[in-house]
C-alpha beads as a LAMMPS data file, in Angstrom:
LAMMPS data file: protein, C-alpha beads

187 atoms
186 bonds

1 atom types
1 bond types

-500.0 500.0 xlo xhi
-500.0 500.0 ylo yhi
-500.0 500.0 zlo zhi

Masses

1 110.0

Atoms # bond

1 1 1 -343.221 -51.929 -107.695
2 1 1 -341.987 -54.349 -104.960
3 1 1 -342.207 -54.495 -101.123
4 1 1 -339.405 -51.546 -100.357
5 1 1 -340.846 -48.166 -99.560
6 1 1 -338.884 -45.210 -101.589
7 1 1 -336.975 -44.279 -98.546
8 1 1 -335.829 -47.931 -97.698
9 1 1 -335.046 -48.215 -102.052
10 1 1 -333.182 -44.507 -100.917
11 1 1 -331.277 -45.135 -98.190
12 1 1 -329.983 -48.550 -100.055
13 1 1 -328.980 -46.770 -103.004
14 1 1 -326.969 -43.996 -100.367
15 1 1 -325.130 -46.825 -98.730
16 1 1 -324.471 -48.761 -101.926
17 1 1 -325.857 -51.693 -100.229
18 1 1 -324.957 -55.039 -102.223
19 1 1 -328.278 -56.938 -100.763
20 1 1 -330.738 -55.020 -102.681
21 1 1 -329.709 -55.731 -105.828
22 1 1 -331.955 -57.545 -108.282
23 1 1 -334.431 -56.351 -106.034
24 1 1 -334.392 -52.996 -108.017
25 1 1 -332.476 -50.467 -109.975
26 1 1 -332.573 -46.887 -109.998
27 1 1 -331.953 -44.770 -112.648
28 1 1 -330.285 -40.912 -112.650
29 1 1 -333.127 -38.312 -114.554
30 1 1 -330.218 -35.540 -115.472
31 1 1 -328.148 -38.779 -116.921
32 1 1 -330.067 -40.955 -118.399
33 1 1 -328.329 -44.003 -116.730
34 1 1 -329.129 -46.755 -114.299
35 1 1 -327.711 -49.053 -111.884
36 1 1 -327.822 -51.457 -109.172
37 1 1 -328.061 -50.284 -105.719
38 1 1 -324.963 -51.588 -105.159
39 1 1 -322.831 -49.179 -107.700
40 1 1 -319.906 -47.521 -106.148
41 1 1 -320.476 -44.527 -108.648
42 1 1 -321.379 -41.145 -106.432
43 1 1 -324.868 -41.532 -105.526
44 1 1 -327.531 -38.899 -107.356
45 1 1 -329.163 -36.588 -105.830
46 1 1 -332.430 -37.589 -103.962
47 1 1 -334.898 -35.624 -106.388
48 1 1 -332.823 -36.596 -109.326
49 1 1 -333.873 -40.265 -108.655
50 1 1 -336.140 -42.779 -110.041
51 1 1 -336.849 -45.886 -108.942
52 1 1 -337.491 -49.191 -110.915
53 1 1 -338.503 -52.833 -110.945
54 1 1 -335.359 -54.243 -113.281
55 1 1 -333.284 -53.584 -116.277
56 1 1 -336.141 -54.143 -118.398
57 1 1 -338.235 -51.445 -117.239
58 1 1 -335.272 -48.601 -116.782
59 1 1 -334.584 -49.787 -120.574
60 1 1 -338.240 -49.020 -121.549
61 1 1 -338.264 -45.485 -120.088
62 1 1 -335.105 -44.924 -121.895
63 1 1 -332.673 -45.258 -119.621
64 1 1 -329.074 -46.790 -120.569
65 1 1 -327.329 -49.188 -118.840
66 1 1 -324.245 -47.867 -116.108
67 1 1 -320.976 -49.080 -117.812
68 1 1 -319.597 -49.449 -114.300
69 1 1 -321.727 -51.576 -112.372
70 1 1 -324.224 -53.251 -115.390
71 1 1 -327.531 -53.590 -114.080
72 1 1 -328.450 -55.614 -117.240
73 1 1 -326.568 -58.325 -116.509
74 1 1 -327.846 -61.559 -114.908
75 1 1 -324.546 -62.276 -112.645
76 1 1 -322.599 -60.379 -111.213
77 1 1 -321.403 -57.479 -113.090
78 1 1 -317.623 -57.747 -112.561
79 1 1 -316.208 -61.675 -112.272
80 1 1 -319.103 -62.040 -115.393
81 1 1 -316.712 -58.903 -117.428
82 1 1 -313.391 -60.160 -116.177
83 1 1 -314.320 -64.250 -117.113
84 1 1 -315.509 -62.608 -120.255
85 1 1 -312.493 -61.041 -121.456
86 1 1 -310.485 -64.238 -120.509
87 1 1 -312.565 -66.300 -122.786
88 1 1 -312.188 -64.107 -125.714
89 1 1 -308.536 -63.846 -124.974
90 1 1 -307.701 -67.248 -124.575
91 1 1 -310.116 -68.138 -128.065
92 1 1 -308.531 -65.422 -129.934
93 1 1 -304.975 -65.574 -129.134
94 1 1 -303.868 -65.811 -132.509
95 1 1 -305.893 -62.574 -133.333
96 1 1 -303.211 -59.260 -133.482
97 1 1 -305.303 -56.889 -132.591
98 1 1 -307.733 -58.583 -129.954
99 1 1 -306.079 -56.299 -127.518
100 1 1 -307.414 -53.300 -129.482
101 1 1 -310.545 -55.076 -130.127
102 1 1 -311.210 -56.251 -126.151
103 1 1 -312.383 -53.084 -124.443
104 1 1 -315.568 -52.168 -127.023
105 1 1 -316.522 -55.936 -127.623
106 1 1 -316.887 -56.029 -123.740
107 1 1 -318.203 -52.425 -123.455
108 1 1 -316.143 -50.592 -121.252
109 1 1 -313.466 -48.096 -121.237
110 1 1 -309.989 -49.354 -122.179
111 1 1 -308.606 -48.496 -118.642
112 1 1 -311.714 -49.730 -116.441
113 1 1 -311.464 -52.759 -118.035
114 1 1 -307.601 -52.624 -117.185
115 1 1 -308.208 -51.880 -113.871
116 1 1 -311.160 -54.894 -113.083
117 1 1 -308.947 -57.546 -115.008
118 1 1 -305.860 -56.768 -112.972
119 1 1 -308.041 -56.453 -109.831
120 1 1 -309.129 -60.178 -109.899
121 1 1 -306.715 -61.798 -112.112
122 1 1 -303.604 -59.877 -110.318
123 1 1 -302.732 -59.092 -114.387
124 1 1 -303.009 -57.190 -116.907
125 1 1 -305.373 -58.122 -120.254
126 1 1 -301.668 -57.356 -121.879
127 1 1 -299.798 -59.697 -119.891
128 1 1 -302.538 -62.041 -119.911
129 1 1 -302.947 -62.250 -123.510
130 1 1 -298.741 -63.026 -123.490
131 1 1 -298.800 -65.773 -121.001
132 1 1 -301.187 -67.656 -123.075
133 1 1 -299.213 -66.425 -126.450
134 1 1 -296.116 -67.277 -124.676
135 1 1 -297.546 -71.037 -123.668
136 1 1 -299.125 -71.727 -127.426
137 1 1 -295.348 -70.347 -128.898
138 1 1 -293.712 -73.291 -126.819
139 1 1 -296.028 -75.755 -127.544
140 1 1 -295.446 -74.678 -131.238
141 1 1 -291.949 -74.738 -130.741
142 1 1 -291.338 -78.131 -129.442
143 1 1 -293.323 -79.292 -132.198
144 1 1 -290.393 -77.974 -134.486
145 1 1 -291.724 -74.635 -135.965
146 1 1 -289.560 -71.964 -136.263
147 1 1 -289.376 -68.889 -133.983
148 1 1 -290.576 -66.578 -136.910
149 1 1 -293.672 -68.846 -137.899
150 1 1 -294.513 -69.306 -134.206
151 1 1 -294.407 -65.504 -133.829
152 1 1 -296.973 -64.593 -136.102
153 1 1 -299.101 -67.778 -135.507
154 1 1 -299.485 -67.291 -131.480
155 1 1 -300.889 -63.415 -132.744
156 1 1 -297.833 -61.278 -132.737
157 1 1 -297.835 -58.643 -135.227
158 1 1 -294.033 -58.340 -135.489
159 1 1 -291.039 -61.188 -135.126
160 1 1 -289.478 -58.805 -132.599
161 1 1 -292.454 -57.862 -130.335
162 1 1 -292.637 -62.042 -130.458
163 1 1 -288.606 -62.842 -129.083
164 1 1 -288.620 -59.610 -126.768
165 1 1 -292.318 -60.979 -124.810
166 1 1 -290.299 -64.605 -125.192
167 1 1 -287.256 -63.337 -123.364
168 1 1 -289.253 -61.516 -120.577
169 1 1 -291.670 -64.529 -119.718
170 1 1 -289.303 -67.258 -119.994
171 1 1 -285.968 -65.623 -119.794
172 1 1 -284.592 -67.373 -122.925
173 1 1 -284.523 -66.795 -126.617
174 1 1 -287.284 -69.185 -128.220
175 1 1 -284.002 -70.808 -129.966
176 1 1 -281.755 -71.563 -126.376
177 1 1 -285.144 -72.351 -124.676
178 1 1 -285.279 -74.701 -127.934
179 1 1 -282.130 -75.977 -127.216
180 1 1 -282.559 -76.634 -123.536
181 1 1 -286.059 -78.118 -124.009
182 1 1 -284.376 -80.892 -126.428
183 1 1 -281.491 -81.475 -124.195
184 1 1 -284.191 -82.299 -121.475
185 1 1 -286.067 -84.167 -123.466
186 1 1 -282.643 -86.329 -124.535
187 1 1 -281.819 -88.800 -122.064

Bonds

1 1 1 2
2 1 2 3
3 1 3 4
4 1 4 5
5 1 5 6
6 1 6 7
7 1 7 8
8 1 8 9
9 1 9 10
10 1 10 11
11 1 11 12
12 1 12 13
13 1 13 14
14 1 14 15
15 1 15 16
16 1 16 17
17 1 17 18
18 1 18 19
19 1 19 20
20 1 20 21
21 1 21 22
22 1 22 23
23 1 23 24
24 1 24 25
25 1 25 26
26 1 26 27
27 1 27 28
28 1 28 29
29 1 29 30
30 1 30 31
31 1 31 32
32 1 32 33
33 1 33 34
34 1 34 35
35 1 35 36
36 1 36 37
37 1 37 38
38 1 38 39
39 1 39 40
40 1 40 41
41 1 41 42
42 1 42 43
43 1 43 44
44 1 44 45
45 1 45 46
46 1 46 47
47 1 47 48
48 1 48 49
49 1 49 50
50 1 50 51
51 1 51 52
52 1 52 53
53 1 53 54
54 1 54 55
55 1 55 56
56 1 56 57
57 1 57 58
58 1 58 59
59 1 59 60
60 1 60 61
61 1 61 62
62 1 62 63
63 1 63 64
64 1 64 65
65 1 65 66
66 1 66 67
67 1 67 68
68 1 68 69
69 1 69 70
70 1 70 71
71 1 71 72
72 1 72 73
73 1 73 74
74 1 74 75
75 1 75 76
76 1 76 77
77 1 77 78
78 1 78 79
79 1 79 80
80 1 80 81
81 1 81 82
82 1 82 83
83 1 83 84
84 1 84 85
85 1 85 86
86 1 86 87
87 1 87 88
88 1 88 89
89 1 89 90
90 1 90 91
91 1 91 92
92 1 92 93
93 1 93 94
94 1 94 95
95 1 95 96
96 1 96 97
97 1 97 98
98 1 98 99
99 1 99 100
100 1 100 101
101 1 101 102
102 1 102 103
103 1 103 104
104 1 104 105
105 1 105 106
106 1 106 107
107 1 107 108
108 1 108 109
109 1 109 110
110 1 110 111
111 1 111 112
112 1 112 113
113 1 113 114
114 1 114 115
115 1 115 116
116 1 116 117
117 1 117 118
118 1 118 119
119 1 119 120
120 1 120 121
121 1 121 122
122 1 122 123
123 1 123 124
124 1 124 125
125 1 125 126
126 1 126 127
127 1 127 128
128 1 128 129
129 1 129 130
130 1 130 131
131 1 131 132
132 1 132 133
133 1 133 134
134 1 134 135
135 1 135 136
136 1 136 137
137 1 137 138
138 1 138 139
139 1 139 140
140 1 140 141
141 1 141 142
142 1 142 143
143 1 143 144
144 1 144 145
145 1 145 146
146 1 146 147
147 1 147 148
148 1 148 149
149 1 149 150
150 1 150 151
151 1 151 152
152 1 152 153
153 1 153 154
154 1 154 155
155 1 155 156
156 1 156 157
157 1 157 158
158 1 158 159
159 1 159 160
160 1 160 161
161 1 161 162
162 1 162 163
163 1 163 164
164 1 164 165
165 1 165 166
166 1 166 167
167 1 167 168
168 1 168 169
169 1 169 170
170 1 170 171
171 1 171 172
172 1 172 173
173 1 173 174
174 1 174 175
175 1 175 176
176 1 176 177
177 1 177 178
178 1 178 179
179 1 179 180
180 1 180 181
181 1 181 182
182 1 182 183
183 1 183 184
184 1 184 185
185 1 185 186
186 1 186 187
């Protein structure tokens, strides 16, 4: 398999040691899963254990990939998931129910997702999604749409959902930030 004895693979997997990983994976028999050694879920038992090269090989044996820590990925499992929602957030902005859509196109859990975006962006996908919304809307709006056009083309389902997420980023209505964006603008 590789240089590491089954002990030194065991005692890795125990302390959720970081170093080993991509040196092998280890997969759970009553589960069906595997992981890096690195995975902060609660470590199997000892007998329950297998040990193997890579993904490729747990995959083979029919094992599935952990949805916490992915052992199939290249890079490292969680800035790889967080930078991936970002992209598909800030490319489908103007999609209503990319929100909906995020958590299954990334493959985790609505709420673990949740919790490893706000983690290491210090937000949530939700708020996120409306900073970006919120930028594109003013963008919009200084090019002289109207607040109820902008709304639905920055990916708000309703006019209202649209002025309310307006208010609360920028503290204006779209039409008085409008208005003091022109009077700026004015010399």
């Amino acid at each position: 398999m590789n240089d590491y004895t089954e002990d030194t693979m065991w005692q890795a997997v125990a302390a959720s040691d970081p170093s080993y990983d991509g040196a092998f994976c280890y997969g759970v028999k009553t589960t069906g899963i595997f992981c890096r050694p690195s995975c902060k879920s609660r470590p199997p038992r000892r007998e329950n254990t297998v040990f193997f090269t890579g993904a490729p090989a747990a995959l083979a044996r029919g094992f599935r990939p952990c949805k916490r820590c992915r052992p199939d990925t290249l890079l490292a499992p969680v800035q790889d998931i967080v930078r991936q929602a970002c992209v598909l957030l800030e490319n489908e902005y103007d999609n209503p129910a990319i929100l909906g859509e995020l958590p299954a196109r990334i493959g985790l859990s609505r709420s673990h997702l949740a919790r490893l975006f706000k983690h290491h962006t210090g937000k949530a996908p939700r708020e996120y999604l409306h900073t970006i919304r919120i930028g594109k809307a003013e963008t919009l709006l200084a090019g002289g749409h109207t607040g109820t056009g902008v709304a639905y083309a920055v990916g708000f389902g309703s006019p209202s959902r649209f002025f309310a997420a307006f208010r609360a980023r920028t503290g204006l209505s779209p039409r008085a930030w409008l208005k003091l964006h022109q009077e700026e603008v004015t010399p």
